[in-house]
C-alpha positions, -999 to +999 in steps of 0.1 A: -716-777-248-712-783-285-713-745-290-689-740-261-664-761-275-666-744-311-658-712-292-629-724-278-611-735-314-614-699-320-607-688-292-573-707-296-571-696-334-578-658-324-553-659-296-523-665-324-541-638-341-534-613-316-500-625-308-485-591-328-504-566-316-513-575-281-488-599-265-460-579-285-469-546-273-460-563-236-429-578-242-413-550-257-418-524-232-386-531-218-371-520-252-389-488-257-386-478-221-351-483-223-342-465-262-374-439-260-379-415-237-409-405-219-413-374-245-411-395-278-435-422-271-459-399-257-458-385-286-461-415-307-492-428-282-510-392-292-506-402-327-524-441-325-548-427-303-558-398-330-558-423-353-581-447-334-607-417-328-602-411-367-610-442-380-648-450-363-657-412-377-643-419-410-650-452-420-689-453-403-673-486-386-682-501-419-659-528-413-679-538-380-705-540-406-689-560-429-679-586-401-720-591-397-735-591-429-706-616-439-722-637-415-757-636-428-762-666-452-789-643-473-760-616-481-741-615-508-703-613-498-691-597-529-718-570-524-708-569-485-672-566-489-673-540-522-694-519-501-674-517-472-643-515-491-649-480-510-663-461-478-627-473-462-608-463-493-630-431-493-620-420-456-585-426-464-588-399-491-608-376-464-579-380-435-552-370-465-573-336-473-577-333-435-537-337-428-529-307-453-555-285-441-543-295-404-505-289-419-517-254-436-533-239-405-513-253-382-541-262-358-525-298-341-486-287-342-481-327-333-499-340-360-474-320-383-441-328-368-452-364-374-479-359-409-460-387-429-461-415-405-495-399-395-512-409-429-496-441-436-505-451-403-537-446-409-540-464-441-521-499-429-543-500-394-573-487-418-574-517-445-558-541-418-590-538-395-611-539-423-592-576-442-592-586-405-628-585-402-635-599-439-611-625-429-632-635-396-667-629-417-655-654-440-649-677-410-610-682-424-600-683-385-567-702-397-559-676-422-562-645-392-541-667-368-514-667-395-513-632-402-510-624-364-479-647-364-465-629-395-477-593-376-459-607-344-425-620-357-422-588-381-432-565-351-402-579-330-378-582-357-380-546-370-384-532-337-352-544-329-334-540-361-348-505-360-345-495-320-310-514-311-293-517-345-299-485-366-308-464-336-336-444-355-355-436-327-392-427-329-386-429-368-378-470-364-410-470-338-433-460-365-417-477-395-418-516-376-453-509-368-466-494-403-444-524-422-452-552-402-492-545-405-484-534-445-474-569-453-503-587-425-525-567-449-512-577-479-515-616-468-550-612-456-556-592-489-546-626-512-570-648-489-597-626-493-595-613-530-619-633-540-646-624-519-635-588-530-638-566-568-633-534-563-649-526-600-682-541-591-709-518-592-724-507-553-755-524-543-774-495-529-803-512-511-770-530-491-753-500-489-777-485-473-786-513-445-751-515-440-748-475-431-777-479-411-762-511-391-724-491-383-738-456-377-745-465-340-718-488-339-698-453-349-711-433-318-702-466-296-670-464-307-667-425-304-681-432-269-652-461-256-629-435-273-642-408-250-644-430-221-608-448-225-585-423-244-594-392-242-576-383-212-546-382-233-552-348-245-561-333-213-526-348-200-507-331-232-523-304-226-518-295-192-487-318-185-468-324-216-461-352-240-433-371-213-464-374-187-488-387-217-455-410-224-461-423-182-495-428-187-501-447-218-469-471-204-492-476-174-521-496-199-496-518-210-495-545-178-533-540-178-534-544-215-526-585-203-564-583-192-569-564-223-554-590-243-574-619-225-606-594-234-600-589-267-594-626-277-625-638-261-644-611-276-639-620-309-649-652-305-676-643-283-687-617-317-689-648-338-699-675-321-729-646-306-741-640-339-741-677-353-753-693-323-776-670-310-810-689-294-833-657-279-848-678-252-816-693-239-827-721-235-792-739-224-786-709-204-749-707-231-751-672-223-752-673-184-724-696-182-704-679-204-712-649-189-703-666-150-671-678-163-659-646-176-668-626-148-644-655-131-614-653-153-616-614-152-620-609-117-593-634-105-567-621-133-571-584-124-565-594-080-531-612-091-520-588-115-528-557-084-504-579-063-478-583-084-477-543-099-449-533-085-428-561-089-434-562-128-432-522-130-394-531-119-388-555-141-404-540-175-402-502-166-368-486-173-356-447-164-386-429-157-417-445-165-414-467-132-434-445-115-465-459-140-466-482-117-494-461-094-520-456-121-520-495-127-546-509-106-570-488-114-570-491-150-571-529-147-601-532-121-615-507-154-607-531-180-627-556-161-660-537-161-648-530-197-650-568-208-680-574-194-696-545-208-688-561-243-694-594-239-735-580-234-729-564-265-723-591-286-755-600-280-775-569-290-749-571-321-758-611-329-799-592-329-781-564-350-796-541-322-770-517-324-789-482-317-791-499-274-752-502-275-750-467-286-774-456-259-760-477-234-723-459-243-736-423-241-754-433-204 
């Protein structure tokens, strides 16, 4: 119980941390559905989701691996965090060569109409996922909940300086997001400097574990990406960028599950690792595991009942129709969020190679 109640203070820290991103991305729908139309932000969601297939291959998930080893008492956090902190400013160097090649050969005409924010968005969500995780290795839970209220009151503000004042379009889109995670970063960035020297010389025996630790951790990621995402191209493809712009509107009332998921989870990550007994004596995992499967379940039956009548109330023009495709992407959040709360486990035994098997299956 003492274990239980030290994952609920960060569960309740890591909820404000979320607060931009997650909670944000719901209560504005109204005000994209109504300024963007169905073209423009499915054109904006096959950017982000580029970018989140990007960033796994890229980086080697070395900021997952960052998260972990900050945890381990017998690491070195200076060594952890300069390690991590080159490979992430190396892929940032890799996506620019791969932008101008994309942009010379025209081989993902999207991509170019959209190459500047393309990059830059890369780089904030890049370097914010990787101070995010430093932040949470370092166990500065206060300092993430902070920079999730400074995400969150940025996000709204621009958004609507952008969207209902200048009336920029997409343009205003993609600028509130890229500044309001630029300066996130940039606060996470003076919390964790530190911990962080960018001169310091590469330990290559760490470097090494490390690589081995995210490489699997890459193909699990690769794998969600396949399993949640993907289906965006095939919808660009053969229906356009408005039906994409349907579609990804659809996630966004299961994204509230997706929110719940995503809180616990990194809680569940830390409190897995630091807490882990292997016999279970206490049975911490069953319960926690019971009372998830609760929460879930009974969140996803009275969100299906009420689909409709908060598609009418968030869905402007035509992305009401979204509306169909709900229910069955929040019963597949559910399996979703149990799915990773087992893998914090094999992550707490740094048993990464069964979570990439247990993606490909």
């Amino acid at each position: 119980y003492r274990r239980q109640r030290q994952m609920c203070i960060r569960d309740r820290l890591l909820t404000l941390s979320n607060f931009g991103s997650k909670i944000l991305g719901f209560l504005l729908i109204p005000l994209y559905t109504a300024v963007l139309t169905t073209e423009e932000y499915g054109n904006y969601d096959f950017i982000t989701v580029t970018i989140s297939l990007l960033i796994p291959i890229l980086t080697l998930n070395i900021s997952d691996a960052a998260l972990r080893f900050l945890l381990d008492k017998h690491k070195d956090k200076r060594d952890v965090c300069n390690v991590s902190l080159k490979i992430n400013l190396f892929s940032i160097l890799i996506l620019i060569i791969l932008a101008i090649l994309n942009n010379i050969f025209k081989i993902v005409g999207i991509l170019n109409s959209f190459l500047f924010y393309f990059i830059i968005l890369y780089i904030v969500t890049v370097l914010y996922q990787y101070f995010q995780n430093v932040i949470r290795g370092l166990d500065k839970v206060k300092i993430l909940a902070i920079s999730g209220i400074i995400n969150s009151a940025l996000m709204m503000t621009l958004n609507i300086y952008f969207l209902l004042i200048l009336k920029i379009g997409l343009s205003g889109f993609f600028l509130a997001n890229i500044i309001s995670n630029a300066i996130a970063t940039i606060y996470l960035f003076v919390n964790a400097k530190d911990s962080i020297d960018i001169l310091h010389k590469s330990n290559k025996k760490l470097k090494k574990e490390m690589i081995s630790y995210s490489k699997p951790l890459m193909l699990n990621s690769i794998g969600w990406w396949i399993n949640n995402v993907s289906d965006r191209y095939v919808i660009i493809y053969m229906c356009g960028a408005a039906a994409n712009g349907i579609y990804s509107v659809s996630y966004k009332i299961p994204s509230i599950l997706s929110i719940i998921q995503t809180i616990f989870n990194q809680a569940w990550g830390i409190s897995a690792i630091k807490e882990f007994n292997k016999d279970d004596n206490d049975d911490f995992f069953k319960r926690i595991y019971t009372s998830y499967n609760l929460i879930m379940v009974i969140s996803c039956s009275v969100l299906i009942l009420f689909t409709k009548i908060l598609a009418s109330i968030l869905y402007s023009n035509e992305f009401y129709s979204a509306w169909k495709y709900m229910p069955f992407l929040m019963i597949s959040v559910v399996f979703s969020a149990l799915s990773g709360l087992l893998g914090g486990i094999f992550s707490a035994v740094k048993d990464t190679k069964t979570l990439g098997v247990t993606t490909v299956i």
